[in-house]
N, C-alpha and C positions, 0 to 999 in steps of 0.2 A: 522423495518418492519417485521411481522409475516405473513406469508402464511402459510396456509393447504389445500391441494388438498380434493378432494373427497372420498380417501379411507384411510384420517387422517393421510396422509404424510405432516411434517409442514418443515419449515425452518424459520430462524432468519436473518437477514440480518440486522448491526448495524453499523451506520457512527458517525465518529464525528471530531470535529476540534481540530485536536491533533498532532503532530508531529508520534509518533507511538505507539507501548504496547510491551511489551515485553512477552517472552511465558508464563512465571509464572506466568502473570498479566491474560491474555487471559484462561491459562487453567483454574484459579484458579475460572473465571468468567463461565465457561462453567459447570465444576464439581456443582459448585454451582445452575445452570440454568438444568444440566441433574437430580439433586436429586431432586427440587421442581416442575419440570414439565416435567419428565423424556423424559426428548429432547436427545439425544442420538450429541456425539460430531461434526459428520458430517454435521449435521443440523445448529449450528453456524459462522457464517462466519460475523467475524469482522472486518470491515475496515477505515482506519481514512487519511484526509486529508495528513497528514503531512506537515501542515502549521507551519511555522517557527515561528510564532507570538502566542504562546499560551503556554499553561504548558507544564515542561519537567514531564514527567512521566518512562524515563527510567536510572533508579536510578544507574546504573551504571556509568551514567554519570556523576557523581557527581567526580569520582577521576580522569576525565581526564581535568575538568574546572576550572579551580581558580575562586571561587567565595564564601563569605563570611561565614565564620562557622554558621548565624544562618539562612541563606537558606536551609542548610541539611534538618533540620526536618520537615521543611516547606513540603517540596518533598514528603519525608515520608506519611506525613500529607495529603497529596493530591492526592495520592497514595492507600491508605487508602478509603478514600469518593468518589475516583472515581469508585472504585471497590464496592461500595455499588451502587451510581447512577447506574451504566451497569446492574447490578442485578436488581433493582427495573423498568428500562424502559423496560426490556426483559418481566419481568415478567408483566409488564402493558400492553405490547402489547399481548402477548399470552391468556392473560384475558380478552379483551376486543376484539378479532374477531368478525369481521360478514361478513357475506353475500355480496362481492363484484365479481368485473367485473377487470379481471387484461389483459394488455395487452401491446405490446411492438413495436419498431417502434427507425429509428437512425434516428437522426438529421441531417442537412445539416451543414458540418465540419466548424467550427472555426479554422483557423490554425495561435494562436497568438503562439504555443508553439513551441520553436525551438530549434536546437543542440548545445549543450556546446563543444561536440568535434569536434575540427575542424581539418582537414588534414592541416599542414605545405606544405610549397613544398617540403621539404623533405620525406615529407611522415609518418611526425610521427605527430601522434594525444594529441593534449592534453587539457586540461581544462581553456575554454578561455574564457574571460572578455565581457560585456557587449558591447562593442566596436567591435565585431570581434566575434559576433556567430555566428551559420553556418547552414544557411537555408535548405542544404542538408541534408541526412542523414536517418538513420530511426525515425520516428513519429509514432504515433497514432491519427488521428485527429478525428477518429470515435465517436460520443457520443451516445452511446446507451441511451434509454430512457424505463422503465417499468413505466408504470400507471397502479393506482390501482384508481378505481371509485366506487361509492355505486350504488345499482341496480336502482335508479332514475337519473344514470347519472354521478352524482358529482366526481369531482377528488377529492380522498382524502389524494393519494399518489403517491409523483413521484421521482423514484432514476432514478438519472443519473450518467453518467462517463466521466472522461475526463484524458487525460495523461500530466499533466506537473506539476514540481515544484511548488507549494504556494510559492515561496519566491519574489512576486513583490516589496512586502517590505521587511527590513532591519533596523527594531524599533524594542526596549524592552518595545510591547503594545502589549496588547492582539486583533489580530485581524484575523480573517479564511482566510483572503487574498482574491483570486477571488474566489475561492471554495462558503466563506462566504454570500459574494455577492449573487453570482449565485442563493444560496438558499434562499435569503432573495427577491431577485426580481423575484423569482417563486413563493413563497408564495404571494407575493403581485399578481401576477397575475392570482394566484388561490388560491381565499381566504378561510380559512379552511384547504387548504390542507398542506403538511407537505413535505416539499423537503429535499433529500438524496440525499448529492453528496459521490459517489465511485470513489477513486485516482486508475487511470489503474497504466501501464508500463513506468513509469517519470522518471529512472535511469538518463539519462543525458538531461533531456527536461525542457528547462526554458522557462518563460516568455519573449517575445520580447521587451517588455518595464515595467522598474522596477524604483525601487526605488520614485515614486510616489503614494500618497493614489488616485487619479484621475486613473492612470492606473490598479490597482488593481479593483477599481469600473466596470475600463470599460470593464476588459476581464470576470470578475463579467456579466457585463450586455450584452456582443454579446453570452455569453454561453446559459444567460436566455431566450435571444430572441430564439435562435435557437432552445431548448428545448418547449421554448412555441407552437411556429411553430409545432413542431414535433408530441407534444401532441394535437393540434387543426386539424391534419390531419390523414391520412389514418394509422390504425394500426390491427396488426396480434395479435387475441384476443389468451391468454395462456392459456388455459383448464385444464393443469396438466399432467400428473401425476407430484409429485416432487420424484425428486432423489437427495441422496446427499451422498459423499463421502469425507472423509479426509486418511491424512497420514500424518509421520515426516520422512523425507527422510534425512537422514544423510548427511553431505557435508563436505567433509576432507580438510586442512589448509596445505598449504606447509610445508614441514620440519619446523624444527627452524635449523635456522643456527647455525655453531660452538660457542661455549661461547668467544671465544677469537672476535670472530665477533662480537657478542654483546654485549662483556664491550667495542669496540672499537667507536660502536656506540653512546652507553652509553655517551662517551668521548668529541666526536667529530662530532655526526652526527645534523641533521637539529634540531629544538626545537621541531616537533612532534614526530622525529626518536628518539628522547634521551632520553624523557616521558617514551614511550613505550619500549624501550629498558631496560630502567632502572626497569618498574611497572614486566616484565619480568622475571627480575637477581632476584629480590627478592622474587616473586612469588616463584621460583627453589630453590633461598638458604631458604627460608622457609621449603623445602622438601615439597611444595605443587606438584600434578601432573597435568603438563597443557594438557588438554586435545584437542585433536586433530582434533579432528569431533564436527559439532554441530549439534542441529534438525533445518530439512528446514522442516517447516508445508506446507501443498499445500492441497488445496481442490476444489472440482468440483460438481458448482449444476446444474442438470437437469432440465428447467420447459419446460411441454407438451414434442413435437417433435422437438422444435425447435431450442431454448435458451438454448444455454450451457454459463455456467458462469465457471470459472477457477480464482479461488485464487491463487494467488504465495505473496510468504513474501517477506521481506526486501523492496529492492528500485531496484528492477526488472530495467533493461534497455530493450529498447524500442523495439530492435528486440528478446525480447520474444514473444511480441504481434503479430508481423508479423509472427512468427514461428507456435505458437499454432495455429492460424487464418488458417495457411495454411493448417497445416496438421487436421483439423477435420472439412473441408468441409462439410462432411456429416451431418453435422448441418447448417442448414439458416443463424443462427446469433449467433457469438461465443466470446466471452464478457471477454475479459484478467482484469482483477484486482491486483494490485501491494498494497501491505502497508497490507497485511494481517494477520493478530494474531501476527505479530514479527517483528519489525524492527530493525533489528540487522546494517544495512547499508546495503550498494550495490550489488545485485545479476547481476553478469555480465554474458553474455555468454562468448563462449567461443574465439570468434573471440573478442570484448572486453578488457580479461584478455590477450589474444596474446597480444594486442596494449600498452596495460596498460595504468596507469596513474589513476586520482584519484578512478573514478566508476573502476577500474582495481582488488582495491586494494590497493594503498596509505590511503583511507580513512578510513580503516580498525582500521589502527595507532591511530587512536581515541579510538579506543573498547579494552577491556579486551581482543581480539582474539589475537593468537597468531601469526597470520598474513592474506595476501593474502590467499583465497583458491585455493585449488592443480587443475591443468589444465582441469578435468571429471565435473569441477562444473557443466556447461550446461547437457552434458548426464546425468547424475544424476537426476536436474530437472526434465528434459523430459521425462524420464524411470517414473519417481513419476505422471509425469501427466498423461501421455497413461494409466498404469494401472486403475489413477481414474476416465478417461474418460472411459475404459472400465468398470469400475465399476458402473457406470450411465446409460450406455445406455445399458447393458444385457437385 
């Protein structure tokens, strides 16, 4: 989706059914998109489902999965062609604007999405089973909805959002999950038009009913209904101006512990604790330097007075969205987005990383990081997004 305001302020807004991008993948695609249509980086904001059923494209992945020597290249390969697709639809969009009517409006909540952490009665939280999710907690049930129509009416575009995991299935098939759905029974019910779903703040938010292709359909179709709804009534038209802001806010990783600690794990510890222990030890006797901080992208786009959108990376957990929502009030309607330029894994706060457990930082142990991040991760974030909300609304 291409928008330009009136005094040729444009933005890019690109969805897709993908698990995530990594920053290399994301800038490589922007540098490209800023030289042939000198869009400037703040102007793209990439976001993808993170639907479990579709290509892996973050190639890192490849040393923590056992899976057959000639899927590597494959990866590569796909890696590759995907980075030309993103270039050629950006560049198809911003070639072909016209003259539309954009305007915005939230849906009446679907709340199939619900909590993985659940309090024990002890009091400790942790990552639980289908059988035992936890209807409390923080949520996003909000679905914003932008329409874009041609000045005779026609919708010809509609992004929406929603906050939970794509994982209702659990096959090695290529499918968008409800995301996919969603978009596929909006299109049928505005024919022409082109539907964009955006993954908000889903860190620990699943589907209430999984492991069926029927249930994927159906949280697919109470989302479409609700957006269709949304778009056939009353909406707040968005005149412009657009603003847009980015940043990479750095976010430091705990110490590493002592070596004598990590050959010990190396030794003895769980099968993900040993992986990573071990891709660690040798990373260091190589005399590689692991590095300690990594880039958190975060961006904020302004359209008119009223729509603030807020990108945040990785797999955001759900009370960011409550966080940001509260504190920039002074916008109408304030639009949290999760899974943006980089999914590295789990962006917890910091009440979260207290709790620990998998979104804590256990899940970490899949990634090349060198572990959990250090306790300021939340402030960090937030310090990243105030400035780019101040950077929007000047």
């Amino acid at each position: 989706l291409a928008l330009e305001d009136s005094d040729g302020n444009r933005a890019v807004i690109v969805t897709a059914d993908l698990i995530g991008l990594t920053l290399d993948f994301s800038n490589r695609v922007a540098a490209t998109i800023g030289k042939r249509y000198n869009l400037p980086r703040e102007a793209i904001l990439l976001n993808t489902s993170h639907t479990h059923c579709g290509p892996e494209v973050r190639a890192m992945k490849k040393d923590f999965y056992d899976m057959p020597d000639e899927w590597r290249p494959k990866i590569d390969a796909y890696i590759a062609w995907l980075e030309t697709k993103y270039v050629e639809v950006i560049g198809n969009a911003l070639d072909s604007m016209k003259s539309a009517d954009v305007s915005f409006t939230t849906a009446k909540p679907v709340p199939f999405s619900v909590n993985r952490r659940r309090p024990t009665p002890e009091g400790i939280v942790y990552r639980s089973g289908p059988s035992s999710y936890y209807t409390g907690g923080p949520r996003d049930d909000i679905i914003p909805v932008l329409t874009v129509a041609d000045p005779g009416g026609s919708v010809t575009a509609i992004l929406f959002g929603y906050a939970c995991h794509p994982i209702t299935l659990n096959v090695y098939e290529f499918c968008g999950d409800y995301p996919g759905y969603a978009q596929r029974f909006i299109e049928e019910a505005f024919p022409g038009a082109t539907a964009l779903f955006v993954q908000g703040c889903a860190g620990q938010l699943v589907p209430n009913a999984r492991f069926q292709i029927e249930y994927a359909q159906g949280h697919g179709r109470s989302l479409a209904v609700a957006v269709k709804e949304a778009v056939e009534g009353a909406r707040i038209p968005v005149p412009g101006p657009i603003r847009c802001a980015y940043e990479e806010v750095p976010l430091a990783f705990r110490p590493l512990p002592p070596r004598a600690e990590m050959e010990e794990t190396a030794r003895s510890g769980g099968s993900t604790e040993k992986r990573h222990a071990k891709l660690l030890l040798e990373r260091i006797d190589r005399g590689e330097e692991i590095d300690m901080t990594m880039p958190c992208p975060l961006q904020a786009m302004r359209f008119g007075d009223d729509i603030l959108l807020v990108g945040l990376c990785g797999e955001p957990v759900a009370e960011y969205a409550e966080r940001i929502k509260a504190e920039y009030l002074t916008h109408k309607y304030v639009w949290v987005a999760g899974y943006c330029t980089y999914e590295f894994g789990y962006l917890p706060t910091w009440n979260v990383w207290r709790e620990g457990g998998y979104e804590a930082g256990d899940a970490l142990l899949n990634t090349p990081f060198p572990g959990p991040f250090a306790g300021d991760v939340e402030k960090r974030v937030m310090d990243g997004v105030g400035r780019l909300v101040m950077d929007v609304t000047e």
